[in-house]
N, C-alpha and C positions, 0 to 999 in steps of 0.2 A: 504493500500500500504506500510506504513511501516512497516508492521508486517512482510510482505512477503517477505521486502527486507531483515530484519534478516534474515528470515529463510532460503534463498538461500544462505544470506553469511555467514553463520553460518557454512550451510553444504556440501558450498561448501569447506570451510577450513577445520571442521573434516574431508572431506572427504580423501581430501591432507592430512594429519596430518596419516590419516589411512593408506594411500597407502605407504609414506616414511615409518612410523612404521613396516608395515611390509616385508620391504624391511631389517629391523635389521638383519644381520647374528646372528643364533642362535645357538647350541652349537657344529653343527655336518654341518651349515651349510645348513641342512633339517630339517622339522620337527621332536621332539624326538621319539624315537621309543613309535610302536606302541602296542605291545607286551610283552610277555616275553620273546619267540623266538627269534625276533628281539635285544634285549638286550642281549640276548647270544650272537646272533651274533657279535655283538657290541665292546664284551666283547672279544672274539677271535681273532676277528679283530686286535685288538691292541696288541696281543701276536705276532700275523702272521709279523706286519708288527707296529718294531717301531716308524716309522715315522710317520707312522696314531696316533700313540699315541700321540706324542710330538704337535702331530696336535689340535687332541683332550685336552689336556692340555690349549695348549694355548688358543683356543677357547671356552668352557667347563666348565675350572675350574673357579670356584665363584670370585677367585679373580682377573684373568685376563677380565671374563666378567664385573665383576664390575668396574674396569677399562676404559675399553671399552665407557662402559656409561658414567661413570664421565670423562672421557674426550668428550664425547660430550658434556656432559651438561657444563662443563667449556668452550667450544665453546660456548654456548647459550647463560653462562654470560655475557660473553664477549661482545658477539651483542647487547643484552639487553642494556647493560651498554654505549655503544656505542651510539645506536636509541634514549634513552631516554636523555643522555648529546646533540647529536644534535638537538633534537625534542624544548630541552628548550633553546636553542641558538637562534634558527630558528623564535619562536614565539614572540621573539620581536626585531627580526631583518628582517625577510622575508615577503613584503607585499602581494604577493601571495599564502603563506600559510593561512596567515590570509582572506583570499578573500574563499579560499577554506573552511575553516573552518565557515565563516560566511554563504554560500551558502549551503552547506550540511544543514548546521544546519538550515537555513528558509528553505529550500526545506522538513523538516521531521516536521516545522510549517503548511506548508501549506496545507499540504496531509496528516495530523492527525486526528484522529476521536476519538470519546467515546470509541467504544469498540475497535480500535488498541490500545489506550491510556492502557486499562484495561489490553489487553494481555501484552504490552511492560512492562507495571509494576511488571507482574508476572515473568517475565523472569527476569528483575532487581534484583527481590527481592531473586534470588539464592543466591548473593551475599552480602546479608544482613545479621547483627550479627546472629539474631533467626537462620537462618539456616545455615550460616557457624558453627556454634555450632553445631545443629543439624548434619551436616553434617560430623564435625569431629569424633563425640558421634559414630554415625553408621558405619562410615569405622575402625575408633579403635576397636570397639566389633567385627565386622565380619573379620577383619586382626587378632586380637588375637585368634577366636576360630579356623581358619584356621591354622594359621603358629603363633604362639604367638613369640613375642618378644619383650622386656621391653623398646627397642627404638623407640619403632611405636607411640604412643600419645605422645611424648616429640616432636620428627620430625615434627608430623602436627601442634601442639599448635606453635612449631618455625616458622612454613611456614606461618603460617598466623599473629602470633605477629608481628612475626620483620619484613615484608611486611608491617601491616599495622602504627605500631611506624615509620618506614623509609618514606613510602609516607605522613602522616603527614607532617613531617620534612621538607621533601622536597616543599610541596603547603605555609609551611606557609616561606618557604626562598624566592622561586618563587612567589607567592602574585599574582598570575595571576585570573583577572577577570572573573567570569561564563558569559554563554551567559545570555540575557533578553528574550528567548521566552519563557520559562515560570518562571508566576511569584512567582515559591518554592523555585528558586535560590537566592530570596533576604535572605532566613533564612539558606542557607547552607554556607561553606566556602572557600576557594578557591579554583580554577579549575584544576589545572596541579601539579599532575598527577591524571587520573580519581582513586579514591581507588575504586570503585566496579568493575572497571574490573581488578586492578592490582589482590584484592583478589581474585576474578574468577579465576583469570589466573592461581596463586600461588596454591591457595586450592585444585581446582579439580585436577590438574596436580600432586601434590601429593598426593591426595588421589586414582587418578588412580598407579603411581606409586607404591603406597602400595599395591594394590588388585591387583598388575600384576602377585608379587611375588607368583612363582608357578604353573603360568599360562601356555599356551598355546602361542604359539607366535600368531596365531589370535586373540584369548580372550585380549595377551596385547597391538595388533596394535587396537581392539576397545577400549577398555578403553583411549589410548591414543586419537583418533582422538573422544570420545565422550566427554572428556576432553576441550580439544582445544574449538569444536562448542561450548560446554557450557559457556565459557571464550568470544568467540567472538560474541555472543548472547549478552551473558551481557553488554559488549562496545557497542554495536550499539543500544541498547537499551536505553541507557544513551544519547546518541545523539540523537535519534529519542522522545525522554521527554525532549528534549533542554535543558536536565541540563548541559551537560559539550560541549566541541567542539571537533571534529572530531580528531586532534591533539592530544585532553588530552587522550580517551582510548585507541590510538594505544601507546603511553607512557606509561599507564596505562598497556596494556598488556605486551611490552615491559619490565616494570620493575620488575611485576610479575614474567612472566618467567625465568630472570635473578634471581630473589632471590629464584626461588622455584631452580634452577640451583645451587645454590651457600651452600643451604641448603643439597641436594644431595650429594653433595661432602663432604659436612661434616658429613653427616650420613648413606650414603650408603653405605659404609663396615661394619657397626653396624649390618646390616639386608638384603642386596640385595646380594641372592643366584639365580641368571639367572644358575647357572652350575649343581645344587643341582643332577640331574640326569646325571652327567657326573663323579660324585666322586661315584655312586652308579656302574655305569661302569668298572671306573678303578680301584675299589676296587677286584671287579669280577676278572677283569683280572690277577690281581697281585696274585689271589687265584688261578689262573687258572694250572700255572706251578706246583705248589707245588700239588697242586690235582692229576693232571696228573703224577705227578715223582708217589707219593704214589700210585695208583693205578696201576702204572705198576709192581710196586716191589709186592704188594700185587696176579697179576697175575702172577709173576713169581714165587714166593713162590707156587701157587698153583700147578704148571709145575712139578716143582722138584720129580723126584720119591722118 
């Protein structure tokens, strides 16, 4: 039964996470074209009608989408930063969180088994050094032989260093107590904020980030929302092993996403070209006139007796 409760509220958040994702206005608006035809098109279009150009600029070009984004994700901080300063007020001032928090957490004692135990552990261990290593090794090789850029392994070694040096910091200022149902909690450290889901949260979300670049606006609303479920997997997975309380991994995701946010803005103009096929357009275009001048003078020459 707890396996199953992950896996519903896992997918039921990527699912959400999928549907806003691709709700993202992309460069035109619609998906890119799908042709070459179509990119003529495109490309005319913006002669015919400068306002569609200025349109397309704004939307399109690398730097205004990347903008775009990093002001959402500087919204995200923001929340982040918010949920996780109320979350730690809350916990040792509000006796109803704590009532919530001790109930969750005997309810995933009492309905635990050998083998949920074995799956929850497998999903846990996403989050674990061996393969956050692993996992950053894999998206940096397949981002470099895609789209190489000498900011892509500095950006993830940040998202998950300074995520997991900051939740340190923060559990050993906080000193909040693990639960007691199980007894691995007497050898770990302190509870709030959970670090395996902060770094779920952090890692996948920039490693889907990195493998978007280039993509498809569906390819990047799944990467996004299979990001997320792997993130919220991880926290409830942690509750459901009664190592941490209900409270610690929504803080725990809460902070992640916040610094994978905060990380973005500071690197996502280094490398996030969302418009990459919209400067391939208006370059078209701007050849378009001078094409057309030269080839009418070239048929008019022809004309001349």
């Amino acid at each position: 039964m707890p396996f199953l409760i992950l896996i519903i509220s896992s997918g039921a958040f990527g699912a959400a996470v999928f549907f806003a994702a691709s709700r993202y206005p992309t460069a035109t608006g619609a998906p890119p074209p799908a042709s070459a035809a179509a990119g003529r098109q495109l490309s005319r279009e913006t002669v015919r009608h400068p306002a569609l150009a200025r349109l397309l600029r704004g939307r399109l070009d690398p730097g205004t989408a990347t903008g775009l984004a990093l002001t959402l994700a500087l919204a995200l901080a923001i929340i982040g930063g918010l949920m996780l300063g109320a979350l730690a007020y809350l916990i040792r001032s509000n006796a109803r969180l704590v009532e919530l928090d001790a109930s969750v957490g005997q309810w995933g004692a009492d309905n635990g088994s050998d083998r949920s135990t074995q799956l929850l552990q497998l999903v846990t261990d996403l989050a674990s050094t061996p393969v956050t290593i692993a996992v950053i090794a894999v998206v940096a090789i397949v981002a470099m032989a895609r789209l190489p850029n000498r900011w892509i392994l500095p950006f993830l070694i940040t998202v998950v260093l300074g995520e997991v040096i900051l939740v340190n910091t923060i559990k050993q200022l906080l000193d909040r107590v693990r639960p007691t149902f199980n007894p691995i909690t007497e050898t770990l450290g302190p509870s709030f904020p959970s670090g395996h889901s902060a770094t779920a949260a952090a890692l996948y979300a920039g490693a889907a980030l990195v493998l978007a670049r280039g993509r498809s606006p569906r390819t990047r609303a799944l990467l996004a929302g299979g990001a997320a479920a792997i993130a919220v997997g991880v926290a409830c997975s942690r509750v459901m092993l009664g190592v941490h309380w209900l409270s610690d991994v929504i803080a725990g995701l809460a902070f992640g996403w916040a610094w994978f946010s905060v990380c973005a803005i500071a690197f996502g103009g280094r490398f996030l070209r969302f418009g990459a096929p919209v400067e391939k357009a208006e370059r078209v275009a701007e050849r378009l006139p001078e094409a057309a001048s030269e080839r009418s003078v070239r048929e008019g020459s022809t004309e001349t007796p």
